[in-house]
N, C-alpha and C positions, 0 to 999 in steps of 0.2 A: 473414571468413576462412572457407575453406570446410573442411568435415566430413570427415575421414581415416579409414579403417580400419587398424588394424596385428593381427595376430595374430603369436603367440608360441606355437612347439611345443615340448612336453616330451616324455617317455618314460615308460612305467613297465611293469613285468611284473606277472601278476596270474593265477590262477585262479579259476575258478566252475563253477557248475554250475548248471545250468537244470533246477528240480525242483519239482514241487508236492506235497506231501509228503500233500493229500487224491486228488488221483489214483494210481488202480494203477499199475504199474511197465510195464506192456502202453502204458497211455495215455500219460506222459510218453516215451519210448520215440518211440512215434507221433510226435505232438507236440514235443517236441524233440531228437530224433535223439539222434549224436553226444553232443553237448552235455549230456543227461542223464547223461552216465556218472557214477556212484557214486564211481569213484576221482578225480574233478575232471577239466580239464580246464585249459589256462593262453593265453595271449595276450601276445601282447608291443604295448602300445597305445601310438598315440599319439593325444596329445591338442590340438589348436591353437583357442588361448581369441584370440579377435575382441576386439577395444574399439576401439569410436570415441570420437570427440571435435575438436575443436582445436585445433590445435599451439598452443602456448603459445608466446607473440612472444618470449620471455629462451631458449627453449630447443629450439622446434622443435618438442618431443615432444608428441605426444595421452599418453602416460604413458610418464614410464621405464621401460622395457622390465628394467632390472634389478629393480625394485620388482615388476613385470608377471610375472618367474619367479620372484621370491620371491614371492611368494602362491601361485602354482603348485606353486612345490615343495613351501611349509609346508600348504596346504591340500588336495592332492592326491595329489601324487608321494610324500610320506611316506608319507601315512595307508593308499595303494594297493600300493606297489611292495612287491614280493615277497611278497604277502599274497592271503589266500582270501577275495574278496570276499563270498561268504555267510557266513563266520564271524566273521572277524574287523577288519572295518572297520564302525564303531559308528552313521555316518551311513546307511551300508547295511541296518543292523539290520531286518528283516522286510520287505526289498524283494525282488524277482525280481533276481535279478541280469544282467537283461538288456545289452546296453549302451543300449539305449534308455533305461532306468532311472539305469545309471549316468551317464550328461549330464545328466537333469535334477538329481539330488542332484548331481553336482558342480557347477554351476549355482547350487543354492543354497547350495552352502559358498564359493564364491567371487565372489557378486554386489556383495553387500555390501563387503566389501576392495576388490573393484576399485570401487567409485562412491566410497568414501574416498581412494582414491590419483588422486580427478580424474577416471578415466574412464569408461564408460559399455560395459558388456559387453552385445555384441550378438549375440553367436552362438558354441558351443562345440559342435567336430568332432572324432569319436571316432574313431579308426581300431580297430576289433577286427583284422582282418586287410587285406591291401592288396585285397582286394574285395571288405568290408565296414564301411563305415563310417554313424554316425550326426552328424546334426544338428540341432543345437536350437539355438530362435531365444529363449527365455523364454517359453515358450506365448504370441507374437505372431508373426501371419504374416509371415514374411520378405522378402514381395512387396508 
């Protein structure tokens, strides 16, 4: 049988700030515009988690797609939405809060759940804004 992709998009709102707290306020400034502002900054993201696999002959599915946004919700959408990702999301703890940063830690809060639930996570797409988004494949090249 041959190898299917499905992805599944959620939502979540979030603020951050892009700061390094050993450079001057001149250099981050520079360096990350906008983005550095003091008073935060927020995003309305989406996020669309990949898994292959497949289909299962009793059911069709490479994974439940219900199973597929409960993991997303419990291990992303909660722990993110309506939240300061520099302060208060605990996987985040001493990261950039880049969105580059944030696919890979979402990545690894949600690898494991999904290879338990039978499928095989292959690529997770950030949307920061509608022209800007990231992609991660699990530090393996895509191609």
């Amino acid at each position: 049988m041959d190898t299917v992709y499905i992805t599944r998009r959620e939502r979540f709102n979030a603020a951050h700030r892009l700061w390094r707290s050993d450079w001057t306020e001149e250099k981050n400034d520079e360096v990350f515009g906008k983005c550095s502002n003091k008073n935060w900054h927020g995003h309305n993201y989406n996020i669309f988690v990949t898994v292959k696999g497949k289909p299962l002959p009793d059911t069709g599915f490479v994974i439940d797609l219900k199973l597929l946004s409960d993991i997303i919700k419990e291990l992303v959408v909660e722990p993110l939405d309506h939240r300061n990702l520099n302060l208060d999301v605990p996987f985040l703890k001493d990261v950039m809060a880049s969105t580059e940063n944030v696919a890979i830690k979402v990545w690894e809060q949600i690898e494991g759940p999904i290879r338990e639930a039978g499928g095989e996570l292959v690529k997770i797409k950030l949307e920061e804004t509608e022209n800007n988004y990231v992609e991660y494949f699990g530090g393996k090249a895509p191609f």
